[in-house]
N, C-alpha and C positions, 0 to 999 in steps of 0.2 A: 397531498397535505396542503389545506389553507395555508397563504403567506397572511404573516401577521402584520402588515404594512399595507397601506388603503391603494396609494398608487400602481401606478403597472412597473413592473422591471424595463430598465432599458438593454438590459444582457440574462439571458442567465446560462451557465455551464453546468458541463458534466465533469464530476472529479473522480475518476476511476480509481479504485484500488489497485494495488499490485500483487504479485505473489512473486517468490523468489522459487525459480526452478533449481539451482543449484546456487550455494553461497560455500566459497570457500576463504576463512581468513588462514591469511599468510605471516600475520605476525605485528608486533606491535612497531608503529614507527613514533622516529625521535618527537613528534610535536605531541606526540599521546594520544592519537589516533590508530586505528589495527587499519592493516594493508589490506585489500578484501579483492575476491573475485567472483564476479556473481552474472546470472541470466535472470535478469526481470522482465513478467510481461505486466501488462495489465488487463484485467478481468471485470467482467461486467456487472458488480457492484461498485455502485457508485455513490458519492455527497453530490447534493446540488448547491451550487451560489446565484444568486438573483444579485442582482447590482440596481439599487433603486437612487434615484436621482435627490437629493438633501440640498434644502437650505445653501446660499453664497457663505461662506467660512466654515458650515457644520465641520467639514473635514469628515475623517472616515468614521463610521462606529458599524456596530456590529451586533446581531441576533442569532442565535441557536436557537433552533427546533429538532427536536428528537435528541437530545441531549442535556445534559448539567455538565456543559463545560465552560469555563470560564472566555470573557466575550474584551479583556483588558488585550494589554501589548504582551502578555505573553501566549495568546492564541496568536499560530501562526498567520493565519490570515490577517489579523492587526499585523503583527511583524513583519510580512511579505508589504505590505500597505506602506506602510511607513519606511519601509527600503527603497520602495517605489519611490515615493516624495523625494525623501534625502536624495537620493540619486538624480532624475529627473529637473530637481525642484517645479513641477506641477502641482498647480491647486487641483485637489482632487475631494470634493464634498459628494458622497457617496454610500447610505444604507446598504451595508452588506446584509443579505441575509444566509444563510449555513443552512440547512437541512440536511441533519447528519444521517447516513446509514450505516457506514463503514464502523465497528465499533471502534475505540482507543486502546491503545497499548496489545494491538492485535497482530502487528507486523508485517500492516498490510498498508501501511504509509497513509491512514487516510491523512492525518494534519500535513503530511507534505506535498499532496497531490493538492489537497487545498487551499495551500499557498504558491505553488506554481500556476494552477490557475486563477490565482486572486494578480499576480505578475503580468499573465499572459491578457485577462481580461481590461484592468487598467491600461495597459500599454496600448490595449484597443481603443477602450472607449477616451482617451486623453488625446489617441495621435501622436503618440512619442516617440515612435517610430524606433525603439531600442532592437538591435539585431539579436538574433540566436546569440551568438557568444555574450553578447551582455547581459542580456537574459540570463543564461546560463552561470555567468560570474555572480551575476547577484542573485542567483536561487543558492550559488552553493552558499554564499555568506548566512542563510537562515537555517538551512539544516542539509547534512548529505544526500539522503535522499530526494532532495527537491527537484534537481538539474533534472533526474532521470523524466519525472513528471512533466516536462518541456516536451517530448521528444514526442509523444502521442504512440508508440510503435516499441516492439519487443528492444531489448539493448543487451551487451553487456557492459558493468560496471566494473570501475578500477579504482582505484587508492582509497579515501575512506567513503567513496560511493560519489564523488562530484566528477570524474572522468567517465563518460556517458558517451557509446559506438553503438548505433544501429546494428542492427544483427540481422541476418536472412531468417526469418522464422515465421513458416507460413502454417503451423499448426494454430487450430483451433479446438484447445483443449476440452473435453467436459470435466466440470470440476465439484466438488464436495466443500468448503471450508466449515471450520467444525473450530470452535471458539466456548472454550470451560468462561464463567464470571469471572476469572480472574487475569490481568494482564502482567505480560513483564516491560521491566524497564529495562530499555534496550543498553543503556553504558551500565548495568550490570550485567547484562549478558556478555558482554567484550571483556568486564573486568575479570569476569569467573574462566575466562576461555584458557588462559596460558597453564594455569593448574588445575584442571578438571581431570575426571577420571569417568571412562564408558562403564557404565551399568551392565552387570554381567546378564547374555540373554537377551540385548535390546540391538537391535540390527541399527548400527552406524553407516554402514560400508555403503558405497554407490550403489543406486537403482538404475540397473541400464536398460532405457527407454528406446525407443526409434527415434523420438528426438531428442536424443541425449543423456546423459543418466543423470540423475536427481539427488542433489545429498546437502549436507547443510552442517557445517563446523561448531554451528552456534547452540546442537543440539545436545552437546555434549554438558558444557555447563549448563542450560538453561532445564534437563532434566534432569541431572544433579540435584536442583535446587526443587524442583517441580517434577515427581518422576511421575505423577499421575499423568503427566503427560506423554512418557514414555512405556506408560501402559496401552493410553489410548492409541498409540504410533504401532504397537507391535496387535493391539484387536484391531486396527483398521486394517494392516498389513493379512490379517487372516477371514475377514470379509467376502465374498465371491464378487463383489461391484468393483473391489482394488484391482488398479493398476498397480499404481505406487502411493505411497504416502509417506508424509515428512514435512516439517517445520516448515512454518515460511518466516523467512526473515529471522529474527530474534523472538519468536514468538509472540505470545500462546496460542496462535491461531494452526492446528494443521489444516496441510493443505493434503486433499484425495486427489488424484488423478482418474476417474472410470473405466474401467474397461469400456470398451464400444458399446456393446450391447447392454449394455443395465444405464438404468435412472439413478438420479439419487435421495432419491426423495424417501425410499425405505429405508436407505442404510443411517441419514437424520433420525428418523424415527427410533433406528434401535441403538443408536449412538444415545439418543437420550436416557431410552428405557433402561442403559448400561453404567452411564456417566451420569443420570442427571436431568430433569426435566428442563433447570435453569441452561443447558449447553446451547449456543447459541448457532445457528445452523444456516446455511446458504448455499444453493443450488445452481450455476449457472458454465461460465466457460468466458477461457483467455480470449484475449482478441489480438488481431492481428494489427488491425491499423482501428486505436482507439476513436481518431478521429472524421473516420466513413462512419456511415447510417448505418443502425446494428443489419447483422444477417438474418436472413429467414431461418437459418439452421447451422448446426455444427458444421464443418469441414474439416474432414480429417484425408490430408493430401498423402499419396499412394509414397 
């Protein structure tokens, strides 16, 4: 994709999606946050950020490509931006540009993987030498998800997602994500959780994998409200390319696991022909350490 900006970039990054292999919440705590416990990797779709060099005082502003989302303070990449400043106090005059792939309200973090590396890229190109844990302090202040996006490598997550533990997890998954036009909002998904009820017929219960089994708390309400999506979970589930399948995150994106030996690029095909020409569809695999050179192929360790 042409940047819309004449100059060259002085950075530009990779903003990986994630997927949640298992999300368990545990209950709501006193500040109004849910307790959560989760395996996040991240997978290789990605946003890119180009950081182009502006004007003495321009200060930060901001362009999307491949979207209509808004480019003020309440895109997180302004608000990771301006956490930066405040904290720092560095002048930081700087064209972001966004080039979105990841869609929104997918559950697959892209605005918070965007704003961890709008944190990490700043902190470079300023020299502010802010450590991990400061990092980490000011990514959870923009959203819980954020911290996790520091870490570049598999984790698991604790309390309302800003307690972030590297994990051993040397799978390199192949993966299906399978995205209807419509998204959810994620502090509706947590609100419906304490009183929801499972859909008789729709497989909740752990998927037990070789690395690990695969289940998702948030799937209860979220197809409550959305069971078309808890149709699609139980026709993916009977597919010959499934391994496993299941929510990621707070939705509406699921997430397919492959068996070894199949592609996925048929079962996109008949997911639409089922669901919908508009479903939006993506073929690739988790990664192990996001931030090494991609691999020539899958690795799937004995």
């Amino acid at each position: 994709m042409t940047s819309t900006l004449q100059n060259s970039p002085v950075l530009n990054i990779r903003c990986y999606a994630k997927v949640n292999l298992d999300l368990e919440v545990l209950g709501k705590r006193d500040d109004g946050f849910h307790e959560i416990r989760s395996r996040m990797v991240m997978v290789s779709l990605f946003d890119e950020l180009a950081f182009y060099p502006a004007n003495k005082g321009a200060g930060i502003s901001l362009i999307v490509v491949g979207a209509d989302l808004p480019t003020g303070p309440e895109n997180l990449v302004i608000k990771a931006a301006n956490a930066f400043v405040e904290h720092t106090g560095k002048v930081v005059d700087y064209s972001i540009e966004l080039t979105k792939r990841i869609p929104s309200g997918a559950g697959l973090g892209g605005g918070s993987s965007d704003a961890a590396q709008t944190l990490l890229g700043l902190n470079r190109l300023t020299k502010a030498g802010l450590t991990n844990d400061e990092l980490v302090d000011l990514a959870a202040s923009i959203g819980s998800d954020v911290p996790f996006f520091l870490f570049n490598q598999p984790c698991e997550v604790h309390g309302r997602g800003e307690v972030v533990q590297r994990i051993n997890f040397e799978w390199e998954l192949p993966i299906v994500l399978l995205k209807p036009e419509f998204g959810v909002d994620t502090p509706l998904a947590y609100r419906g959780w304490a009183e929801s009820k499972e859909i008789p017929s729709v497989l909740y219960a752990p998927q037990i994998c070789p690395w690990g089994a695969m289940v998702n708390s948030l799937e209860r309400p979220v197809f409550q409200k959305f069971p078309a999506l808890a149709d699609m979970k139980m026709w993916l589930l009977s597919q010959p390319e499934t391994h496993a399948a299941l929510m990621s995150g707070s939705g509406s994106t699921m997430l397919i696991v492959l068996a070894q030996q199949h592609g996925g690029e048929g079962l996109v095909q008949r997911a639409r022909d089922e669901f919908g020409a508009t479903l939006w569809g993506f073929v690739g695999h988790t990664l192990v350490d996001a931030a090494a050179p991609e691999p020539p192929g899958v690795r799937h360790p004995a």
